[in-house]
mmCIF file of the N, C-alpha and C atoms, coordinates in Angstrom:
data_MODEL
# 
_entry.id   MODEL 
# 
loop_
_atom_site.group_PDB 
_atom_site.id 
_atom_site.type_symbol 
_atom_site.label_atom_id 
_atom_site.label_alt_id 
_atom_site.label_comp_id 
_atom_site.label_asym_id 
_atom_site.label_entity_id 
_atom_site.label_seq_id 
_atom_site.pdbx_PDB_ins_code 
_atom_site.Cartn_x 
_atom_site.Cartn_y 
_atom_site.Cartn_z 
_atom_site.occupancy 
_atom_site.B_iso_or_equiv 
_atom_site.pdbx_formal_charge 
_atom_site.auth_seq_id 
_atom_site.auth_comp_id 
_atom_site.auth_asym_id 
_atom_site.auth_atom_id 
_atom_site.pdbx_PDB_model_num 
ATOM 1   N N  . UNK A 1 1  ? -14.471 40.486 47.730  1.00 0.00 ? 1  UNK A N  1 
ATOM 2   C CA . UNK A 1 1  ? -14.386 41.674 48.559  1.00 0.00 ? 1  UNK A CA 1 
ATOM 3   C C  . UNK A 1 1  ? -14.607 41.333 50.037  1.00 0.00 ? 1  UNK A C  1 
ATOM 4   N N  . UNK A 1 2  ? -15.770 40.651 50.675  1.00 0.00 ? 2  UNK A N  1 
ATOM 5   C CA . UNK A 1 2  ? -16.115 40.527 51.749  1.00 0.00 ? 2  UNK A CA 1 
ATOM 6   C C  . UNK A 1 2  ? -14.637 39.727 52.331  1.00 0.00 ? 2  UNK A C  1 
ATOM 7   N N  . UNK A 1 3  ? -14.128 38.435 51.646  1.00 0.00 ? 3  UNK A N  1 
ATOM 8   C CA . UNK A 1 3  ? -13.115 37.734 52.132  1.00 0.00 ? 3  UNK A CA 1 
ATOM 9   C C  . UNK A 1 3  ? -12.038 38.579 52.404  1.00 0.00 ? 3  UNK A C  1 
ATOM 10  N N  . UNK A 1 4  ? -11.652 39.905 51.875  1.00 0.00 ? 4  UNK A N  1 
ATOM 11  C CA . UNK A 1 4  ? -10.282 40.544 51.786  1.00 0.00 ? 4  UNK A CA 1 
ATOM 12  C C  . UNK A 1 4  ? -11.020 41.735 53.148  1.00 0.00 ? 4  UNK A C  1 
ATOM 13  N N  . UNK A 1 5  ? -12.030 41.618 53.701  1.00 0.00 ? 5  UNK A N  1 
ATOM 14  C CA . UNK A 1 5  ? -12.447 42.734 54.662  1.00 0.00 ? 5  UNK A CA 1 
ATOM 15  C C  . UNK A 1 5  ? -12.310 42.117 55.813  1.00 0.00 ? 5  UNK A C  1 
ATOM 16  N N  . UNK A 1 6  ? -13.297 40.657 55.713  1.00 0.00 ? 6  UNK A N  1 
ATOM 17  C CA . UNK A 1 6  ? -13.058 39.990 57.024  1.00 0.00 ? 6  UNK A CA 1 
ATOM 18  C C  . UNK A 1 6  ? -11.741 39.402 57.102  1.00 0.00 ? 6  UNK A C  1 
ATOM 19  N N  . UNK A 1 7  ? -10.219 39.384 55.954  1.00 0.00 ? 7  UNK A N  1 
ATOM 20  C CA . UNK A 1 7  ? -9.269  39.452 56.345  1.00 0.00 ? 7  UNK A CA 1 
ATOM 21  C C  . UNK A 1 7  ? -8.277  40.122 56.952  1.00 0.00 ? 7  UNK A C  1 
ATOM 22  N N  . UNK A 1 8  ? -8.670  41.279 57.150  1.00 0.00 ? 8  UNK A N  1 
ATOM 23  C CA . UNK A 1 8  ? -8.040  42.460 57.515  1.00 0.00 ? 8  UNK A CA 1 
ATOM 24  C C  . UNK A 1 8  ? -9.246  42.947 58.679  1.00 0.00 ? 8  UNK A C  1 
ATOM 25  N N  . UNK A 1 9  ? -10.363 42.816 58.876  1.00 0.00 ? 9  UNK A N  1 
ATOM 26  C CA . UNK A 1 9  ? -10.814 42.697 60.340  1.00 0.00 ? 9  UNK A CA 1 
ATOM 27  C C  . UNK A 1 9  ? -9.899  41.773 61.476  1.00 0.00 ? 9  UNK A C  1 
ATOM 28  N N  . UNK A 1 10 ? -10.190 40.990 60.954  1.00 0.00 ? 10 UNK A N  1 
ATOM 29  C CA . UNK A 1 10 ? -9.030  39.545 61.795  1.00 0.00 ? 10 UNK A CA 1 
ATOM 30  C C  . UNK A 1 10 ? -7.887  39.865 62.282  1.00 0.00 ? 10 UNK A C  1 
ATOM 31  N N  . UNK A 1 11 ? -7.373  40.366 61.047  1.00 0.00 ? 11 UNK A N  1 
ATOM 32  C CA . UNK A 1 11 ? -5.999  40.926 61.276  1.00 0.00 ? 11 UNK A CA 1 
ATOM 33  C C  . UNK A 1 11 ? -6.057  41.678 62.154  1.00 0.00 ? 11 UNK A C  1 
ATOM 34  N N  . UNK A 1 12 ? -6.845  42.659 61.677  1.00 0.00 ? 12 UNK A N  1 
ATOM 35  C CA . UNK A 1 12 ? -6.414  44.105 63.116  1.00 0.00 ? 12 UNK A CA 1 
ATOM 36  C C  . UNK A 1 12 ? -6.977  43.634 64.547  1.00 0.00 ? 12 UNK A C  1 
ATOM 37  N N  . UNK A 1 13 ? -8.095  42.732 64.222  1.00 0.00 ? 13 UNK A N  1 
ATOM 38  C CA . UNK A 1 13 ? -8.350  42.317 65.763  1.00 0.00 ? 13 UNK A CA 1 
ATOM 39  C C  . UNK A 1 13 ? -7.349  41.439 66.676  1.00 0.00 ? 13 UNK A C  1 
ATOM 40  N N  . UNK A 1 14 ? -6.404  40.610 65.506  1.00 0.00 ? 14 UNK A N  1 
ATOM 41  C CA . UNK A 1 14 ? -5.557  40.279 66.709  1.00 0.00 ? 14 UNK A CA 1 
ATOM 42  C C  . UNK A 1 14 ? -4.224  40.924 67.266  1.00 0.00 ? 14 UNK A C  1 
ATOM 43  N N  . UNK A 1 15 ? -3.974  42.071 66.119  1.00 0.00 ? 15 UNK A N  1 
ATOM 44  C CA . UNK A 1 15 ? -2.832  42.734 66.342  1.00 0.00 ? 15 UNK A CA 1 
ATOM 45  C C  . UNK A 1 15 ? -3.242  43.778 67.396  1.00 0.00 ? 15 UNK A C  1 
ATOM 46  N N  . UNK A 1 16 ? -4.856  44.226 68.044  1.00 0.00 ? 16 UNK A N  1 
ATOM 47  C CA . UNK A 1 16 ? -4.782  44.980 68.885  1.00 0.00 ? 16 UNK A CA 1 
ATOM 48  C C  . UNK A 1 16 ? -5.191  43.891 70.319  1.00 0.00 ? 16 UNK A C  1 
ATOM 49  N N  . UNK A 1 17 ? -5.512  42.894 70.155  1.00 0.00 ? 17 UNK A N  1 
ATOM 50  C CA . UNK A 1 17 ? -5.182  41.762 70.966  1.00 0.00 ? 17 UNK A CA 1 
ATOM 51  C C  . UNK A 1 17 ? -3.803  41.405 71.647  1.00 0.00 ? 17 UNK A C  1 
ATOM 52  N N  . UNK A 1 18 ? -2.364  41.254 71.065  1.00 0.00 ? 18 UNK A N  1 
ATOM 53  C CA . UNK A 1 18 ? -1.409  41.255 70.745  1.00 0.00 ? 18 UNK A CA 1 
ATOM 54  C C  . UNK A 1 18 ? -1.091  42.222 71.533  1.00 0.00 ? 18 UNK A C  1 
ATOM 55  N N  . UNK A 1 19 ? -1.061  43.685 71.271  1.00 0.00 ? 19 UNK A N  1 
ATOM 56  C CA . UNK A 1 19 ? -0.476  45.133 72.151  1.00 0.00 ? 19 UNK A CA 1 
ATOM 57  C C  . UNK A 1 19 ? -1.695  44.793 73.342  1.00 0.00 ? 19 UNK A C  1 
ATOM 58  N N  . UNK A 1 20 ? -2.517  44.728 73.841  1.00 0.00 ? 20 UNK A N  1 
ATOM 59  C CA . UNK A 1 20 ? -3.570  44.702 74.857  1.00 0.00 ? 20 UNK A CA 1 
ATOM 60  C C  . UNK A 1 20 ? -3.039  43.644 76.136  1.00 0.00 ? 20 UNK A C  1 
ATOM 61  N N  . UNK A 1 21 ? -2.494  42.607 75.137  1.00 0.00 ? 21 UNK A N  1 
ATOM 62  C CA . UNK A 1 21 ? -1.715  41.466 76.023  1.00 0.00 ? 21 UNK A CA 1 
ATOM 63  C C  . UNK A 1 21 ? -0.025  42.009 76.906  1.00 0.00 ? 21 UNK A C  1 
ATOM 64  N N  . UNK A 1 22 ? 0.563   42.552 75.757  1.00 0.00 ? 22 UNK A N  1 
ATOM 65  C CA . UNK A 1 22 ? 1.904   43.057 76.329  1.00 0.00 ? 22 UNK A CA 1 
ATOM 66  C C  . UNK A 1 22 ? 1.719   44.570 77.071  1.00 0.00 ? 22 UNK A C  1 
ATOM 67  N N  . UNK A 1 23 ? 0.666   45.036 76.877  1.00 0.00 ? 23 UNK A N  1 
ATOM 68  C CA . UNK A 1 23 ? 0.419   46.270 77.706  1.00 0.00 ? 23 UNK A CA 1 
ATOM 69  C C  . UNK A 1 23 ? 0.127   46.208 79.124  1.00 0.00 ? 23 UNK A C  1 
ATOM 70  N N  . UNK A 1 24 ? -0.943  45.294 79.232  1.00 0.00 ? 24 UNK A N  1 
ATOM 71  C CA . UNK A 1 24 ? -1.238  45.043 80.555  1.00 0.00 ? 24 UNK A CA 1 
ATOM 72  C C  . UNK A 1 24 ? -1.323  43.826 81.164  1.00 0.00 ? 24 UNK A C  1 
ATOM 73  N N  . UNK A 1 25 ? -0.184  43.024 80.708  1.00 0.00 ? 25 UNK A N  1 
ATOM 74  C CA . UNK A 1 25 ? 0.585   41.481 81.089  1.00 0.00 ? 25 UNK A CA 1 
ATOM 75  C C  . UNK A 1 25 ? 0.641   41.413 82.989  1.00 0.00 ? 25 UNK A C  1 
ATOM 76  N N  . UNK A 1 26 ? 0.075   40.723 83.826  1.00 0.00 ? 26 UNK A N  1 
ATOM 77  C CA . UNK A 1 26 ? 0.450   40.473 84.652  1.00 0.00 ? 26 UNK A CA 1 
ATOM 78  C C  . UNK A 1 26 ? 0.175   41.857 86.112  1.00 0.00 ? 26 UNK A C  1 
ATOM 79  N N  . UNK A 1 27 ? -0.879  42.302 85.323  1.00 0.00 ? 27 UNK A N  1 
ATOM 80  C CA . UNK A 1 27 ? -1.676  43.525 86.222  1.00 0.00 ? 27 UNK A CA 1 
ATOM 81  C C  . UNK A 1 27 ? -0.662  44.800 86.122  1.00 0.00 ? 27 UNK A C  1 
ATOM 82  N N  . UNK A 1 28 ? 0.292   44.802 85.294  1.00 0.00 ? 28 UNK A N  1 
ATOM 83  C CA . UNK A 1 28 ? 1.026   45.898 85.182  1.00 0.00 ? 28 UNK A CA 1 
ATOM 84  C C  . UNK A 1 28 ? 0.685   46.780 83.983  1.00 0.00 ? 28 UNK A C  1 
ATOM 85  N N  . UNK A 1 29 ? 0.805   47.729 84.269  1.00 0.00 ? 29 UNK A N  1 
ATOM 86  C CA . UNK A 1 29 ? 0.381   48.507 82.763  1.00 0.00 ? 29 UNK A CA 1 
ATOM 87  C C  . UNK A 1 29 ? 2.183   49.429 82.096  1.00 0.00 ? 29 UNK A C  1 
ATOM 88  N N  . UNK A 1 30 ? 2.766   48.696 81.196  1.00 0.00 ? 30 UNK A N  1 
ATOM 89  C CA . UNK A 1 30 ? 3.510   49.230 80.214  1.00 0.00 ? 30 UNK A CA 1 
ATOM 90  C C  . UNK A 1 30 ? 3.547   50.826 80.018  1.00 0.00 ? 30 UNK A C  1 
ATOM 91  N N  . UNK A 1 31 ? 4.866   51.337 80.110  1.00 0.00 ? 31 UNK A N  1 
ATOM 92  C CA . UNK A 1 31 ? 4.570   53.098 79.588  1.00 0.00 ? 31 UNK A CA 1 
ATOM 93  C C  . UNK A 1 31 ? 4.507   53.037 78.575  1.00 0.00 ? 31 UNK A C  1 
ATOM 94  N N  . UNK A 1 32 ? 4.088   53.948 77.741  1.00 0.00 ? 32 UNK A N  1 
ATOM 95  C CA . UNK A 1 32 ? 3.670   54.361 76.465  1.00 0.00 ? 32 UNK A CA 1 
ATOM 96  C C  . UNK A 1 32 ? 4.690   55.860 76.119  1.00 0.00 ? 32 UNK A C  1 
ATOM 97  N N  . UNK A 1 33 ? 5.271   56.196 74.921  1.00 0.00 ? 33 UNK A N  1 
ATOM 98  C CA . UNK A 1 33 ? 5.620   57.182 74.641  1.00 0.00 ? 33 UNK A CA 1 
ATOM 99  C C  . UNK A 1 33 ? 5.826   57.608 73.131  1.00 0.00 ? 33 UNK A C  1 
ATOM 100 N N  . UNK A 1 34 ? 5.193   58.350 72.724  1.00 0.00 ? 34 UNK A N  1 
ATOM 101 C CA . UNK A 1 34 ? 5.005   58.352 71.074  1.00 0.00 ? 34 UNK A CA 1 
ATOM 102 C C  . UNK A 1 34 ? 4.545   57.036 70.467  1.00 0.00 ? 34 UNK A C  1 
ATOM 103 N N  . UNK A 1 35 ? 3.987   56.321 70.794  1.00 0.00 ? 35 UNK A N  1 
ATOM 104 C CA . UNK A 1 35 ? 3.315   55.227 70.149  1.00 0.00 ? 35 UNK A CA 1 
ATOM 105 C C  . UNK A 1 35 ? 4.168   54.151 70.239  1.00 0.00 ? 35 UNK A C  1 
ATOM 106 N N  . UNK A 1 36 ? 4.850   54.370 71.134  1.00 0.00 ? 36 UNK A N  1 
ATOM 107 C CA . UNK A 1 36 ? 6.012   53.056 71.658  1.00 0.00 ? 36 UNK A CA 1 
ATOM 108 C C  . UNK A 1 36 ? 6.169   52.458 72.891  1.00 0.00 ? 36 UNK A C  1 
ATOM 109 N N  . UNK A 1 37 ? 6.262   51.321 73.147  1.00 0.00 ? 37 UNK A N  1 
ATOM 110 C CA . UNK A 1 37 ? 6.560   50.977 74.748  1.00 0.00 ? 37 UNK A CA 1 
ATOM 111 C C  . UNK A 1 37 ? 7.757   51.874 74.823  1.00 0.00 ? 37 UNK A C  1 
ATOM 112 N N  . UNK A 1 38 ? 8.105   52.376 75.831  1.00 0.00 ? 38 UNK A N  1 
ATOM 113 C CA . UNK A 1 38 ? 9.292   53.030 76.549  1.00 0.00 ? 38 UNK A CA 1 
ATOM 114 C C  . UNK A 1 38 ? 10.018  52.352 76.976  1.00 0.00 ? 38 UNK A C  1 
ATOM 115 N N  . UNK A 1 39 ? 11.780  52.491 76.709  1.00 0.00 ? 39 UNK A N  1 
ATOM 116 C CA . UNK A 1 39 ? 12.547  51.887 77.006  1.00 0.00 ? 39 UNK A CA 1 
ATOM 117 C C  . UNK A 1 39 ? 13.855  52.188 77.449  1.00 0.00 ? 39 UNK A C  1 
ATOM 118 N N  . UNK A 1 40 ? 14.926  52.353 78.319  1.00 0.00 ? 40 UNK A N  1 
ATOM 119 C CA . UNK A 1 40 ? 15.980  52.678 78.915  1.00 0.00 ? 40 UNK A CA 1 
ATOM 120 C C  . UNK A 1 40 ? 16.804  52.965 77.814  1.00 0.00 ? 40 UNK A C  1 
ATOM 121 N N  . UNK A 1 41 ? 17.658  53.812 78.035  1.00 0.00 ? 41 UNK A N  1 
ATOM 122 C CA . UNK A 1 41 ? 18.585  54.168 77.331  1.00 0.00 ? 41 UNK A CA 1 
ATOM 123 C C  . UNK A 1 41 ? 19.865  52.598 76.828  1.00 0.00 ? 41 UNK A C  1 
ATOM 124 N N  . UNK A 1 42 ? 19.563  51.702 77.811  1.00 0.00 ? 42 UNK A N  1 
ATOM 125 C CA . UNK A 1 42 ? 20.022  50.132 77.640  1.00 0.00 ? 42 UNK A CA 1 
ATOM 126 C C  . UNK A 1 42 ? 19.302  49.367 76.660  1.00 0.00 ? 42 UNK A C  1 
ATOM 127 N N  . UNK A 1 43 ? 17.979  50.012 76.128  1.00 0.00 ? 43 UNK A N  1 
ATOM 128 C CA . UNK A 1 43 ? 17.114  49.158 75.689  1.00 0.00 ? 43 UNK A CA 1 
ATOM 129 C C  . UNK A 1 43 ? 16.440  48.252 76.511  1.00 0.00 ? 43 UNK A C  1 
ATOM 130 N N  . UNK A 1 44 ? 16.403  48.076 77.586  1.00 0.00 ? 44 UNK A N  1 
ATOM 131 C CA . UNK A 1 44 ? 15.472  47.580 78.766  1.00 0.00 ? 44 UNK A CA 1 
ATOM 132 C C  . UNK A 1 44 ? 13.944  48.216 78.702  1.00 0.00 ? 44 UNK A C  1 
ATOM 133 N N  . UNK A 1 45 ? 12.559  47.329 78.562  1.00 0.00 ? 45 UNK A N  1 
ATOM 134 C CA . UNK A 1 45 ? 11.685  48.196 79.139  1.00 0.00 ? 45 UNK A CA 1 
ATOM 135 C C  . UNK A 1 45 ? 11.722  49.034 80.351  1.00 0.00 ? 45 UNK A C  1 
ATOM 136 N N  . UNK A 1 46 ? 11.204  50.399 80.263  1.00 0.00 ? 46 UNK A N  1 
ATOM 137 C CA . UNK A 1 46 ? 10.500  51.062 81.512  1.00 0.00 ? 46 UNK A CA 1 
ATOM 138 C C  . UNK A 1 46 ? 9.757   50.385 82.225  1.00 0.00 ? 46 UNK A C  1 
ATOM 139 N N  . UNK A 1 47 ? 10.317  50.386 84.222  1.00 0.00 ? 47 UNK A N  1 
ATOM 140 C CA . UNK A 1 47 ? 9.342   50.020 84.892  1.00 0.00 ? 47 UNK A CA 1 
ATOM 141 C C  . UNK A 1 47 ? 8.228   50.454 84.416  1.00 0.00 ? 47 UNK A C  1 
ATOM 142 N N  . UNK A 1 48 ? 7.322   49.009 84.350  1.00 0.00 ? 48 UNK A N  1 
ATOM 143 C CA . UNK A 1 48 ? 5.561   49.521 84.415  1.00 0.00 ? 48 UNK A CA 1 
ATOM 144 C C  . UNK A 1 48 ? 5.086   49.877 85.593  1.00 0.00 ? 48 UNK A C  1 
ATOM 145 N N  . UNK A 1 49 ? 3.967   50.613 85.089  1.00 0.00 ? 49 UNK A N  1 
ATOM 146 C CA . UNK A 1 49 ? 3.173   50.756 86.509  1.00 0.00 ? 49 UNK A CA 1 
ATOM 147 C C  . UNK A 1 49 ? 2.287   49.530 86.960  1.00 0.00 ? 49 UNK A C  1 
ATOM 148 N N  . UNK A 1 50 ? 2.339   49.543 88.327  1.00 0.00 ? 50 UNK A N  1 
ATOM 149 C CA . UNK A 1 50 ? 1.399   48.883 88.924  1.00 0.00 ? 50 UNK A CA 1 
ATOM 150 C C  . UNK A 1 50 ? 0.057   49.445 89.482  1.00 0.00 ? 50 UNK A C  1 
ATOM 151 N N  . UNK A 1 51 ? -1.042  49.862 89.172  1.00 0.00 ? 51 UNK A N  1 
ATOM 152 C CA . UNK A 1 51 ? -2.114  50.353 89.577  1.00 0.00 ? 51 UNK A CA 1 
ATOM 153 C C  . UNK A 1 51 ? -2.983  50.208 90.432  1.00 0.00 ? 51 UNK A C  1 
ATOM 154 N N  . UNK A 1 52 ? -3.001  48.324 90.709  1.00 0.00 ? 52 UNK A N  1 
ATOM 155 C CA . UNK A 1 52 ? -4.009  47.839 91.567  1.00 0.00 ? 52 UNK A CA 1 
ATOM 156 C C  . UNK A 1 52 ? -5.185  48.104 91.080  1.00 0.00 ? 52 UNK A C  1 
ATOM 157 N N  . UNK A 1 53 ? -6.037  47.771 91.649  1.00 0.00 ? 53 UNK A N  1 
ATOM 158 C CA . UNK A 1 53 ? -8.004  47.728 91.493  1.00 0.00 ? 53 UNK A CA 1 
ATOM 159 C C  . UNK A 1 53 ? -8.001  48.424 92.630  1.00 0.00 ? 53 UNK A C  1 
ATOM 160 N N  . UNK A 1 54 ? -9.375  49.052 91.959  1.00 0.00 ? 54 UNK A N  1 
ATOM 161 C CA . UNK A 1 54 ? -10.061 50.254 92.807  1.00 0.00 ? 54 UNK A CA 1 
ATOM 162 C C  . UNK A 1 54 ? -10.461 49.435 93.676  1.00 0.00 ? 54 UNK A C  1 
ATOM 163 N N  . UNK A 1 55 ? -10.908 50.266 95.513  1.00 0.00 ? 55 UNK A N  1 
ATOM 164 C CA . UNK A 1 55 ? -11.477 49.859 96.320  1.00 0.00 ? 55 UNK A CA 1 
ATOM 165 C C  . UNK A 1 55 ? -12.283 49.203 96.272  1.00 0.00 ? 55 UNK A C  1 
ATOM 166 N N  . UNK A 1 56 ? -13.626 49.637 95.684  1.00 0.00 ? 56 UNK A N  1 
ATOM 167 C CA . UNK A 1 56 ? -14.881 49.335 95.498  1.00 0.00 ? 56 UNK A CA 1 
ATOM 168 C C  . UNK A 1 56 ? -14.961 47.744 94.823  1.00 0.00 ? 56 UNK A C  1 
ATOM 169 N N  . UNK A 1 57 ? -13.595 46.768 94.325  1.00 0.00 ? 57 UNK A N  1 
ATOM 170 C CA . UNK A 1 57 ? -13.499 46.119 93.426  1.00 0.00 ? 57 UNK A CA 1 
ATOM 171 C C  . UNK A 1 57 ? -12.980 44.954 95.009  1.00 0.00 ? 57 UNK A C  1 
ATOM 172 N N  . UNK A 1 58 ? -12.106 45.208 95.784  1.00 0.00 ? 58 UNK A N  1 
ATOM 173 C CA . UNK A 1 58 ? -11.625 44.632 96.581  1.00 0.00 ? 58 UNK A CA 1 
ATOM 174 C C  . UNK A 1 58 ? -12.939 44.642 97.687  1.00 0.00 ? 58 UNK A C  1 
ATOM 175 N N  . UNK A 1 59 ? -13.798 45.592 98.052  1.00 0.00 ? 59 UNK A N  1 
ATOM 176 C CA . UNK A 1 59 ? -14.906 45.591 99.107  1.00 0.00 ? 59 UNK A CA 1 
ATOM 177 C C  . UNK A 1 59 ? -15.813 44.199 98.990  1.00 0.00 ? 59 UNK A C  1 
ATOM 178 N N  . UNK A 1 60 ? -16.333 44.451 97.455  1.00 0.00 ? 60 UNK A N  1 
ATOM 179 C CA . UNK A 1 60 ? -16.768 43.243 96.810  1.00 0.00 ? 60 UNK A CA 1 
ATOM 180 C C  . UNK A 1 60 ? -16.362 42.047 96.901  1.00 0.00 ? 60 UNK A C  1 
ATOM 181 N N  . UNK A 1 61 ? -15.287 41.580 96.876  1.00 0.00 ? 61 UNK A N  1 
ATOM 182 C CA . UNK A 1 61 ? -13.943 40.428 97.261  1.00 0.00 ? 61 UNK A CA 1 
ATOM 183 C C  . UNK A 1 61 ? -14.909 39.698 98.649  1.00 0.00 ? 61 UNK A C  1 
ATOM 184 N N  . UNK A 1 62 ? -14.162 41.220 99.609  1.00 0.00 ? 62 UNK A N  1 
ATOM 185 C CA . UNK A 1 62 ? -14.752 40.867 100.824 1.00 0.00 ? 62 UNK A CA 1 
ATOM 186 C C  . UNK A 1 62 ? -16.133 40.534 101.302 1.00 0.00 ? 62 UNK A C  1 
ATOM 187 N N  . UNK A 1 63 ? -17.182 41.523 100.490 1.00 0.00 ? 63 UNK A N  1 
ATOM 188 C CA . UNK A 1 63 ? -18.401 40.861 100.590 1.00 0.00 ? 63 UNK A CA 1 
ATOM 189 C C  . UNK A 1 63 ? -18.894 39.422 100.510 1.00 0.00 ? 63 UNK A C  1 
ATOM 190 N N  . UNK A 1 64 ? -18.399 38.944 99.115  1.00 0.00 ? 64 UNK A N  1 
ATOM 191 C CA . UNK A 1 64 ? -18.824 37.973 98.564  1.00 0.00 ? 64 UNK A CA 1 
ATOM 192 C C  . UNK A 1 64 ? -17.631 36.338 99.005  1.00 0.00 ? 64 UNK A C  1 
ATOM 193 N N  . UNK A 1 65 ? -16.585 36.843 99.084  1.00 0.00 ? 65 UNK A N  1 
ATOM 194 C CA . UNK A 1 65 ? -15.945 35.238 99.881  1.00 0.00 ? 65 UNK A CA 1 
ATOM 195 C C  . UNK A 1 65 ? -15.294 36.001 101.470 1.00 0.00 ? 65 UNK A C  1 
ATOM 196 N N  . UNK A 1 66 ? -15.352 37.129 102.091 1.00 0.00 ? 66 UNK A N  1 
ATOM 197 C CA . UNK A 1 66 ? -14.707 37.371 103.017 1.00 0.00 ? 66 UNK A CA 1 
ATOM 198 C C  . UNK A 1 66 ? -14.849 35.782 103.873 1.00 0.00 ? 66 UNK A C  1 
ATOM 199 N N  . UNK A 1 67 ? -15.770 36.077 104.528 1.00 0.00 ? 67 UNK A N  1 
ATOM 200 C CA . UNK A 1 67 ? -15.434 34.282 105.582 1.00 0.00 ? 67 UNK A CA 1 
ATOM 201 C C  . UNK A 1 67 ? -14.335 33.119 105.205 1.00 0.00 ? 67 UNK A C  1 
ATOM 202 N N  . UNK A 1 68 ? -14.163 32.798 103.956 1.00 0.00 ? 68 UNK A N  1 
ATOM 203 C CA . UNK A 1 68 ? -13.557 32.244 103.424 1.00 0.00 ? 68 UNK A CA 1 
ATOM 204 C C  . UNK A 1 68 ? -12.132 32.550 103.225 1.00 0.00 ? 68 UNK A C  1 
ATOM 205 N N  . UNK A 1 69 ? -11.778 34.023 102.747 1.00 0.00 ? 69 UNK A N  1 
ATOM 206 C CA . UNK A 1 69 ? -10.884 34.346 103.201 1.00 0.00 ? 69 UNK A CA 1 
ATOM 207 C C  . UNK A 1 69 ? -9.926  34.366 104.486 1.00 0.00 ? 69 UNK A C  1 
ATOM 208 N N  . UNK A 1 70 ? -10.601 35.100 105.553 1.00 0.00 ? 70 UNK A N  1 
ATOM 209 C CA . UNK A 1 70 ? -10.412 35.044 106.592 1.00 0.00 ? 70 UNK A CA 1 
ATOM 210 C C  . UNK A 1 70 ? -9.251  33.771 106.808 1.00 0.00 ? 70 UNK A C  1 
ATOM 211 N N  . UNK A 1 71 ? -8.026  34.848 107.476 1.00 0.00 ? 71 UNK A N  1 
ATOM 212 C CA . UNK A 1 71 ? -6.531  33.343 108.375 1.00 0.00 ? 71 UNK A CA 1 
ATOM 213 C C  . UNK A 1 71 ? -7.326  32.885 109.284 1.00 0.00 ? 71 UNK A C  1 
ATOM 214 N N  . UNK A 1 72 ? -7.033  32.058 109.897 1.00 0.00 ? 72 UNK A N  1 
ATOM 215 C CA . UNK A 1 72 ? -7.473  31.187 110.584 1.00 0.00 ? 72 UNK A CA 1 
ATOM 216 C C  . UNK A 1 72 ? -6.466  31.580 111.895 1.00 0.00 ? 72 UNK A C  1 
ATOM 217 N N  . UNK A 1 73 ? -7.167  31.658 113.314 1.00 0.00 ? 73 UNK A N  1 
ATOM 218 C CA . UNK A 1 73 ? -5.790  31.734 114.005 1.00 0.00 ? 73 UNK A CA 1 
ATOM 219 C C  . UNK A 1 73 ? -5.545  30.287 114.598 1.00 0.00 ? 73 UNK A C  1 
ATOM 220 N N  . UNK A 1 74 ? -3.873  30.651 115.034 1.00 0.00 ? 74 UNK A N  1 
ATOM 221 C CA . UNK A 1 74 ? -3.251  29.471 115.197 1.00 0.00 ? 74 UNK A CA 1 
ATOM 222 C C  . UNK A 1 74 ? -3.255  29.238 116.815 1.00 0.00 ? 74 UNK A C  1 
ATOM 223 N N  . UNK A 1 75 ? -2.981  27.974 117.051 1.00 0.00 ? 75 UNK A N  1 
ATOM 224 C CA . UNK A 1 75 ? -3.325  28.149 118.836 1.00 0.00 ? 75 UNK A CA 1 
ATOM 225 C C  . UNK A 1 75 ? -2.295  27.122 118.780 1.00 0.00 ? 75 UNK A C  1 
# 
């Protein structure tokens, strides 16, 4: 019993691993529609959205390496 539970734990953990990866691949987040990625009448995915990070996420950035960041000017 335990072997056929933690087989099907596994399972579902990587199949929602799996959608988690193609959902939000590359900082874009995938549309969703009835339990489906959305897709063009071509069968093309729907542009994803791009959302960006909240302010408060980029302030931090700057706090913690701003100097480092910082261009350099050119002379």
């Amino acid at each position: 019993f335990s072997d056929s539970v933690s087989m099907n734990a596994t399972a579902t953990y990587k199949k929602l691993g799996e959608y988690l990866l193609v959902k939000y691949m590359d900082f874009r987040v995938k549309k969703e529609k009835d339990g489906q990625f959305e897709r063009t009448s071509d069968g093309y995915p729907v542009s994803p959205k791009a959302p960006g990070y909240p302010e408060e996420f980029y302030r931090k950035i700057v706090k913690s390496e701003g100097s480092r960041l910082m261009m350099k000017e050119i002379k």
